[in-house]
C-alpha positions in Angstrom: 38.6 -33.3 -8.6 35.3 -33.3 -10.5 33.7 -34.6 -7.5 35.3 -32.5 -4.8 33.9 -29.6 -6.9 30.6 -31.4 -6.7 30.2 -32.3 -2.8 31.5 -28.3 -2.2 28.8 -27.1 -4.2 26.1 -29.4 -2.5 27.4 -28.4 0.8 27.4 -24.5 -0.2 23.9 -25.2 -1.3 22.9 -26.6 2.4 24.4 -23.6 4.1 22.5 -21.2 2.1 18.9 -23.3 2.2 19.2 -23.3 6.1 20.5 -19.8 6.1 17.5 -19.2 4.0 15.3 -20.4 6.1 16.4 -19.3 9.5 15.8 -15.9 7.8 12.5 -16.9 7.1 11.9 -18.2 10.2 13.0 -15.3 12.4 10.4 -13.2 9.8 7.3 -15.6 11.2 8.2 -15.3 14.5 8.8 -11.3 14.0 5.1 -11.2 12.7 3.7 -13.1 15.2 5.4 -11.7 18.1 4.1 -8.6 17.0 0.2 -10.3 16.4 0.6 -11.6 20.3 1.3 -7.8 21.5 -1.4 -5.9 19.4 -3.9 -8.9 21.1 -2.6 -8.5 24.6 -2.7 -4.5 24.7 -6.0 -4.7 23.3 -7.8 -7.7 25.1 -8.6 -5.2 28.3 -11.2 -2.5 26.6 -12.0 -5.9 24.5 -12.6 -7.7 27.8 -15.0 -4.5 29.5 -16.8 -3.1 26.5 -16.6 -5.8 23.5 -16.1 -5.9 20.2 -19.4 -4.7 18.5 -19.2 -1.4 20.3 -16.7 0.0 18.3 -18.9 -0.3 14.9 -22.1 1.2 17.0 -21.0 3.7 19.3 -22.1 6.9 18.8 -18.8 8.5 17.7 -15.4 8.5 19.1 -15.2 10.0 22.6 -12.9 7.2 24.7 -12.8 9.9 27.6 -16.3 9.3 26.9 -16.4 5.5 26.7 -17.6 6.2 22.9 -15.3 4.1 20.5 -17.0 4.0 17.1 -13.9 3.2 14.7 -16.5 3.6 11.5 -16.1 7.5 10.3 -11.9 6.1 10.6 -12.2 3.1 8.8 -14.4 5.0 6.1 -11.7 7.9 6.0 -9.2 5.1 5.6 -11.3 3.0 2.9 -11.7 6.5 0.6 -8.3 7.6 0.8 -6.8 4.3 -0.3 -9.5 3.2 -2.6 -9.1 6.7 -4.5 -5.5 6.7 -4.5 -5.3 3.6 -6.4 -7.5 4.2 -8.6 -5.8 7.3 -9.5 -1.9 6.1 -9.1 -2.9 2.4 -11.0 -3.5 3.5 -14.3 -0.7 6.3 -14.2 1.9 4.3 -13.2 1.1 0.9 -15.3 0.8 3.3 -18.5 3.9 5.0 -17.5 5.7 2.1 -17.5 4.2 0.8 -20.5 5.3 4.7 -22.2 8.9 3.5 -20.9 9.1 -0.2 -22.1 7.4 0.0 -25.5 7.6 4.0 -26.6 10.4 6.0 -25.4 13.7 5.9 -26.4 16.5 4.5 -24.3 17.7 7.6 -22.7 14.4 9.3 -21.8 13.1 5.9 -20.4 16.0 5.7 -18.4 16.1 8.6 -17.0 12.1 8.7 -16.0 13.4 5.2 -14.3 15.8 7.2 -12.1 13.4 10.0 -11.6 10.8 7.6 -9.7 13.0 5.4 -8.2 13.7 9.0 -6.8 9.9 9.3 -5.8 10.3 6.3 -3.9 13.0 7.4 -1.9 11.2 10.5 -0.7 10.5 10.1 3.0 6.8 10.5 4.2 6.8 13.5 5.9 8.6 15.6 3.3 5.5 14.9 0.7 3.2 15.6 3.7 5.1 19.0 4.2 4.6 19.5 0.4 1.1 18.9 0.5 0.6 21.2 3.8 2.7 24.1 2.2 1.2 23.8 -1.8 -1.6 21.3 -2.3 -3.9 22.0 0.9 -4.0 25.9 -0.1 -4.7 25.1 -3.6 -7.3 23.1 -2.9 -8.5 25.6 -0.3 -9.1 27.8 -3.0 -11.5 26.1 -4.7 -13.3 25.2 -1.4 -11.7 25.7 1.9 -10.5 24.4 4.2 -8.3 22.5 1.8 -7.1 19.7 4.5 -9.7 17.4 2.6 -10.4 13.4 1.2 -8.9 15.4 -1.8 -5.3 16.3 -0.3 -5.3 12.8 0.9 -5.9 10.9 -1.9 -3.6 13.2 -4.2 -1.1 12.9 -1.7 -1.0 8.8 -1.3 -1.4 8.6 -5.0 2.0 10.6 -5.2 3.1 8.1 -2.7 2.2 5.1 -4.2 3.0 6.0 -7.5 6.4 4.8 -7.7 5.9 1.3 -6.2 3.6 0.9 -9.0 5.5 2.1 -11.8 8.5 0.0 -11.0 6.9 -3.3 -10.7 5.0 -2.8 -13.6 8.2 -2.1 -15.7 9.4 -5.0 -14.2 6.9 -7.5 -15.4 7.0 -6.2 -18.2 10.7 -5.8 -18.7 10.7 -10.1 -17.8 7.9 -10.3 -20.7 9.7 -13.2 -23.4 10.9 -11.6 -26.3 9.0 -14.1 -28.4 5.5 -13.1 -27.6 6.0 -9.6 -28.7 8.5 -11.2 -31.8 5.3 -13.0 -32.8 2.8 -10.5 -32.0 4.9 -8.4 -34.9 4.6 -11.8 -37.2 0.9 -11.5 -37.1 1.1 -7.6 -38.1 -0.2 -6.6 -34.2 0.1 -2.7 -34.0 2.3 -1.6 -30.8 -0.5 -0.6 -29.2 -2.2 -4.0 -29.9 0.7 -5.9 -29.1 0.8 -4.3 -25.6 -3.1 -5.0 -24.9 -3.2 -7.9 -26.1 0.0 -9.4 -25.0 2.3 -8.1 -22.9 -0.9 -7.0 -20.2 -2.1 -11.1 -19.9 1.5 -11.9 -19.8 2.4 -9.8 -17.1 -0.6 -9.7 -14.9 0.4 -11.2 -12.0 3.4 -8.8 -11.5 0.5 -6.2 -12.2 -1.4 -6.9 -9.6 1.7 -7.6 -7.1 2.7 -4.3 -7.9 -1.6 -3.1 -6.7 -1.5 -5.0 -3.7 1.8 -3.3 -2.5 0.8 0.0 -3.1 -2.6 -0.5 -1.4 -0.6 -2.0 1.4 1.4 1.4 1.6 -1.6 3.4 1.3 -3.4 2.1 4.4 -0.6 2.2 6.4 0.6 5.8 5.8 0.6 7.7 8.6 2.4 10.9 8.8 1.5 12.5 5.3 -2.4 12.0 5.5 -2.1 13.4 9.3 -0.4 16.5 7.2 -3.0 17.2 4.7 -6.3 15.8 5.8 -7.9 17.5 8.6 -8.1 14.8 11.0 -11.9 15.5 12.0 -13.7 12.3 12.8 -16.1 11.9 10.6 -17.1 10.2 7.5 -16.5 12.3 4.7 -19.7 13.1 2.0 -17.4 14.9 -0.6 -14.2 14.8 -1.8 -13.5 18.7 -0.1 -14.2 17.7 3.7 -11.6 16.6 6.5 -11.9 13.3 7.8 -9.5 10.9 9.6 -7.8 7.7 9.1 -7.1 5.0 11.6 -3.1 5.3 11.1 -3.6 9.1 12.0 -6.1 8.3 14.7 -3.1 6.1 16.6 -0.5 8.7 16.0 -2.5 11.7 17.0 -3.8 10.1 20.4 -1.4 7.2 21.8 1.0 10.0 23.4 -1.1 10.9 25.9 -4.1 7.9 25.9 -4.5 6.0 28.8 -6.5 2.4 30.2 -9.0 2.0 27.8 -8.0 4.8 25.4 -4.8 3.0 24.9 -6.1 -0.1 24.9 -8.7 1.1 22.3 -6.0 2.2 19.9 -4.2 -1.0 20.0 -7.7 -2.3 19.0 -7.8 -0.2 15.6 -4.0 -1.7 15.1 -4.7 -5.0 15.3 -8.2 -3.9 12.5 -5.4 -2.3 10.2 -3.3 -5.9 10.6 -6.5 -7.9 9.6 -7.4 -5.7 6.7 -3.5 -5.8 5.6 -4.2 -10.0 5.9 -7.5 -10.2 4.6 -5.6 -7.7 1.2 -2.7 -10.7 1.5 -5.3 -13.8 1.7 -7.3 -12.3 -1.1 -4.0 -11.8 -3.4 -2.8 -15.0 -3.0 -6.2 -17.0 -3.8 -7.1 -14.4 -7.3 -2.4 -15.2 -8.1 -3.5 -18.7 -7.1 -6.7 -18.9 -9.9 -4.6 -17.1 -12.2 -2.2 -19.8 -12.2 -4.3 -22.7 -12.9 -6.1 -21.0 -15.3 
């Protein structure tokens, strides 16, 4: 009986590896079905005007033959780069406020209120920030469609995805670092610097990498709020546009080479998202074997 029980749990074991990895393997081919169309809808302008031309063009006229993807891919750089900075610290302190400071009920109900956050479709914060943030930052200094609206908008965004995975690193944190921490008389605060941050820093900067993911490829909420004028923006308080915009605004009616030039600034956002994904994986990598 013992080893019936045995051989059924073996076999159960089998099914779910190989289910496992069909799963896995559909995802691959998914991803690179998807590579081999971005690279075949963008090898004709490729073939006809090359590659360097669309980081020395004069600007972005494709009616024009003018494909400069910089003013974009700076718009796209600044929005994400200051969303992060302001949505990392919030939401890893917020999560630390919720682990290691509030009581039960009030931590679980902040839980539920960004899981909420996270839930929110795009376009409904990018309606929020058309209708309330864009005019309050209009009145400071118009237009208000800005860098600014942008980046407070995709720090709203991100937010969440952030919070959570902190609180789950730390949340996974063994009890017996922080019991010993309070052996050697650590305050809370010193306890939580000094411990729970080095324990929990890979799920830390999982939780960075997603939301940086998310932010450079958000579309319809930056399209809401940010102007969408090519060009690179010199202040926080003047429109620009990002590549995710640039595709969404102009590949309803772009033709030959306009088309083809859009699938070009895809297939940049794919690298950039790879290049994020290669770069996470080597710093997780030294991490471990430190």
């Amino acid at each position: 009986m013992f080893k019936s029980k045995t051989l059924s749990h073996s076999r159960n074991d089998k099914i779910l590896i190989w289910t496992l990895r069909g799963f896995a393997a559909i995802a691959g081919i998914i991803v690179v079905l998807i590579t081999v169309f971005l690279i075949k809808e963008a090898l004709p302008v490729l073939r006809q005007v090359g590659l360097l031309r669309f980081f020395q063009d004069a600007s972005w006229h494709p009616v024009e033959e003018l494909y400069n993807f910089i003013p974009m891919l700076w718009g796209t750089l600044f929005a994400t780069v200051g969303a992060v900075l302001v949505a990392a610290p919030l939401g890893i302190l917020s999560a630390v406020f919720c682990q290691y400071y509030a009581p039960q009920p009030i931590a679980g109900f902040y839980r539920r209120l960004i899981e909420l956050l996270a839930g929110i479709p795009s376009v409904v914060y990018g309606f929020w920030g058309l209708v309330v943030l864009v005019p309050l930052i209009g009145s400071l200094q118009p237009p208000g469609t800005s860098l600014l609206a942008g980046i407070a908008i995709l720090a709203l965004m991100i937010l969440p995805t952030i919070a959570l995975t902190a609180d789950a690193s730390f949340a996974k944190v063994p009890s017996e670092y922080l019991q010993g921490a309070a052996a050697l008389g650590l305050s809370r605060w010193g306890t939580v610097r000094g411990v729970v941050f080095p324990a929990a820093k890979s799920g830390l900067f999982t939780g960075l990498i997603l939301g940086t993911g998310r932010a450079i490829g958000e579309t319809m909420a930056v399209l809401m709020v940010c102007g969408n004028v090519v060009q690179t923006p010199k202040s926080l308080f003047e429109p620009m546009r990002t590549l995710t915009a640039n595709i969404a605004l102009e590949m309803a009616y772009a033709t030959g080479n306009h088309r083809s030039a859009l699938f070009v600034s895809g297939l940049l956002l794919m690298t950039i998202i790879v290049l994020l994904v290669a770069a996470a994986e080597v710093i997780s990598e030294g991490r471990i074997y430190e």
